[in-house]
Backbone bond lengths (Angstrom), bond angles and torsions (degrees), N, CA, C in turn:
res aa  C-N    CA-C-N  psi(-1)  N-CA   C-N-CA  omega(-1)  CA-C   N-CA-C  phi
1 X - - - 1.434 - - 1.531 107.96 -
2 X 1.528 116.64 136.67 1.066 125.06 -166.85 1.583 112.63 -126.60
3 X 1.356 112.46 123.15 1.523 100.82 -177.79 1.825 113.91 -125.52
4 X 1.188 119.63 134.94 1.440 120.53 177.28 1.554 126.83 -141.25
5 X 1.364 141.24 139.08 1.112 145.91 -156.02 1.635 112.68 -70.28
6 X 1.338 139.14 113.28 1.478 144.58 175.80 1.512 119.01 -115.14
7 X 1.110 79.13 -179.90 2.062 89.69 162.14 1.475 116.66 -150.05
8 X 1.313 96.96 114.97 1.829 109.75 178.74 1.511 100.49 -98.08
9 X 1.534 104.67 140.78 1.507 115.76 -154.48 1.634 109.23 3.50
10 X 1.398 106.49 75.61 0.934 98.72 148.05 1.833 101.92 88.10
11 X 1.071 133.25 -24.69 1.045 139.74 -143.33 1.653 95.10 -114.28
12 X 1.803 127.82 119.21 1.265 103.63 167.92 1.794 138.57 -63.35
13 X 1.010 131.14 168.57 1.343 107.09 -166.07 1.742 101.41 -166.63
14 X 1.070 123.12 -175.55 1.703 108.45 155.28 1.229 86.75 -119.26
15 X 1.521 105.46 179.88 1.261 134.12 167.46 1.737 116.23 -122.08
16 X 1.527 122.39 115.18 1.504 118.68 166.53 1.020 114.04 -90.42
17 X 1.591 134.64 118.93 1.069 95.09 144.12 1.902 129.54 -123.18
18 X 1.389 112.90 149.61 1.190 156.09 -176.47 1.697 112.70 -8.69
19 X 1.640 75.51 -76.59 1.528 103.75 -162.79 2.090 93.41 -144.79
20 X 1.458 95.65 138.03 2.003 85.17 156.75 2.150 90.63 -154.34
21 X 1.224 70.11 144.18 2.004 88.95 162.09 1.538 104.82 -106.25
22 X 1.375 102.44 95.71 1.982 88.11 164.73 1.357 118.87 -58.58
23 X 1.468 83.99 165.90 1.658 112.44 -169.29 1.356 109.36 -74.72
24 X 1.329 113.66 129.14 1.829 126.63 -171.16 1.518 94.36 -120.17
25 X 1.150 104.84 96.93 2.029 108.49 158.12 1.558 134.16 -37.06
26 X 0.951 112.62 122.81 1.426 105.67 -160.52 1.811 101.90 -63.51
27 X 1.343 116.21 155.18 1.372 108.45 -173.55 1.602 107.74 -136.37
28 X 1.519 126.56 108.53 1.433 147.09 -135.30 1.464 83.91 -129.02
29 X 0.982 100.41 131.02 1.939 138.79 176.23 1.596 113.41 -132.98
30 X 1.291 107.64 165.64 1.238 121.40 162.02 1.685 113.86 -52.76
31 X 1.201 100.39 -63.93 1.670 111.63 -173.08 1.469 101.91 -82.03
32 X 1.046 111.15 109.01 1.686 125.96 154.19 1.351 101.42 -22.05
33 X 1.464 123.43 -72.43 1.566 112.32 -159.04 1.550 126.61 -57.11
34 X 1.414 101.02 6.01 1.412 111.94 -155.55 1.747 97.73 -130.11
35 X 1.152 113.59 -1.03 2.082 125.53 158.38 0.768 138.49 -80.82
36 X 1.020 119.68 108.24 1.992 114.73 -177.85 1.433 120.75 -115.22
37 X 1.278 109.72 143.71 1.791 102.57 -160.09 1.640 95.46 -76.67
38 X 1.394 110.32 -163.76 1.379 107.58 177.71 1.155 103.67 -107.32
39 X 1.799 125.14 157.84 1.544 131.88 -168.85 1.355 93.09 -160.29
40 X 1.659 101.33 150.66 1.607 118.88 -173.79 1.209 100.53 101.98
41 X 1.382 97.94 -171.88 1.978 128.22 171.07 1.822 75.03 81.75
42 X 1.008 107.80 86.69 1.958 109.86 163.90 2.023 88.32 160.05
43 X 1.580 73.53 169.12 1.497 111.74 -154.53 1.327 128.98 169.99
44 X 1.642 102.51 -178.64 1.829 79.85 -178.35 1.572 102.35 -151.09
45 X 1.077 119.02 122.31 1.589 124.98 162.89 1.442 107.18 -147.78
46 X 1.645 80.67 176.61 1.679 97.30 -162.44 1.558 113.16 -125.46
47 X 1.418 87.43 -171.37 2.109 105.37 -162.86 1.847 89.01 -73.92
48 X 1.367 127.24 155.36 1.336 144.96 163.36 1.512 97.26 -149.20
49 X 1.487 102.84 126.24 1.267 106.69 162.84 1.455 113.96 -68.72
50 X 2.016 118.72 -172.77 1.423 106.99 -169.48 1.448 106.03 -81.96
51 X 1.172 126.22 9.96 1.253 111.41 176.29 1.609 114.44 -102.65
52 X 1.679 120.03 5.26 1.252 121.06 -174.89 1.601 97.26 93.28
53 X 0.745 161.02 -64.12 1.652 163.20 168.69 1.717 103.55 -2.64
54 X 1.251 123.43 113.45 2.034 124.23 170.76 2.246 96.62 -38.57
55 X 0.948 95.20 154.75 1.464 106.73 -169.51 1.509 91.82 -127.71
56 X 1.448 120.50 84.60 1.293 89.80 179.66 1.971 107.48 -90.57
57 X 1.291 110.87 -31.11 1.557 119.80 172.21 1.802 94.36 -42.47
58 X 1.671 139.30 -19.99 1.363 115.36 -165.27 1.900 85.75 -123.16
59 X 0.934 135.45 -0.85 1.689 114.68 128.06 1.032 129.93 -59.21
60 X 1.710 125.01 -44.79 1.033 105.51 -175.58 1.764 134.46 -64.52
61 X 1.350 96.48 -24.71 1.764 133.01 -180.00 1.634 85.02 -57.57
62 X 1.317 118.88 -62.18 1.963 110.54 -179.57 0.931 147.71 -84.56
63 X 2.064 87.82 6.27 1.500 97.34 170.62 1.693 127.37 -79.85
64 X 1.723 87.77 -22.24 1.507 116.81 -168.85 1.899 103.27 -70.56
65 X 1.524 119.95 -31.10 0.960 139.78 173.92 1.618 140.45 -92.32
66 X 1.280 98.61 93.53 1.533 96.55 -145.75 1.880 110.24 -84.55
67 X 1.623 84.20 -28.12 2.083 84.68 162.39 1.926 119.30 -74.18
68 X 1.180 105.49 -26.26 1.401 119.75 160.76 1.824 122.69 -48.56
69 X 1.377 91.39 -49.70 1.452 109.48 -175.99 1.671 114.34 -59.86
70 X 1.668 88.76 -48.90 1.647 107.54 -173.90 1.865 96.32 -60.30
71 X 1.108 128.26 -61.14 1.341 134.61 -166.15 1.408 104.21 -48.29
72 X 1.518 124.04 -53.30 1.772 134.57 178.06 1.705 97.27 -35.65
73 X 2.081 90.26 -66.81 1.483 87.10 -145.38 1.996 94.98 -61.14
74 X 1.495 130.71 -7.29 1.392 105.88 -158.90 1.993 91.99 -92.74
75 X 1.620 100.57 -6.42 1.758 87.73 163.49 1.163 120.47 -55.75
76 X 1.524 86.62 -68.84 2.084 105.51 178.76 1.567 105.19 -14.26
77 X 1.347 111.21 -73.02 1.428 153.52 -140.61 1.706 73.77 -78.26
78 X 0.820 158.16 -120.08 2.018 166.13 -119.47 1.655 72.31 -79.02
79 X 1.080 160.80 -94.38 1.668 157.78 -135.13 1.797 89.97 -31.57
80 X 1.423 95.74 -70.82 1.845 120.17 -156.44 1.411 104.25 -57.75
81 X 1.467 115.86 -55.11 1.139 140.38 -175.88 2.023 113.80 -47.27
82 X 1.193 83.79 -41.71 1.830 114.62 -156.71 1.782 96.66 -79.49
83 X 1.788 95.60 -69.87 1.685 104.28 158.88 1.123 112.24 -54.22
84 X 1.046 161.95 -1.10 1.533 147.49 163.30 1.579 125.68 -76.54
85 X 1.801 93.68 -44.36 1.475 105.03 160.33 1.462 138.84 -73.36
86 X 1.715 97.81 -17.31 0.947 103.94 177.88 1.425 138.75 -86.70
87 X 1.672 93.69 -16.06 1.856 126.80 165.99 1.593 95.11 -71.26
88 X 1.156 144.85 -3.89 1.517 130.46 -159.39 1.618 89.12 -102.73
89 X 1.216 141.71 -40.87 1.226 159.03 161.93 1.658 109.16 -36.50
């Protein structure tokens, strides 16, 4: 479980998240039987206000917001992604 400091509309907040499957690049050959598309980069966590407390009043605020939503999940998504490479070091 992974937790880091955001802002949902605007609002500071943390971010947990849950569960994630990293992102596996799809890997293209000559021979089909031997290609695999790409899978991962998803997961699932949620709103915490700043005191750690579930936020559910600041999900609902991003559920209503669907360009809002997109921006969260591409934190999540560069946070997990970013920390992953950066533990390989």
């Amino acid at each position: 479980m992974t937790e880091f400091n955001a802002r949902v509309c605007g609002i500071p907040c943390i971010i947990r998240v849950t569960y994630w499957e990293a992102y596996q690049p799809a890997i293209i050959r000559s021979d089909p039987g031997y290609s695999y598309p790409s899978e991962g980069g998803d997961g699932e966590w949620e709103i915490l206000d700043s005191r750690g407390r579930l936020a559910p009043w600041l999900q609902s605020k991003l559920d209503k917001d669907p360009d809002e939503q997109d921006r969260v999940s591409g934190l999540v998504y560069n946070h997990m992604e970013n920390e992953r490479y950066d533990d390989d070091y």
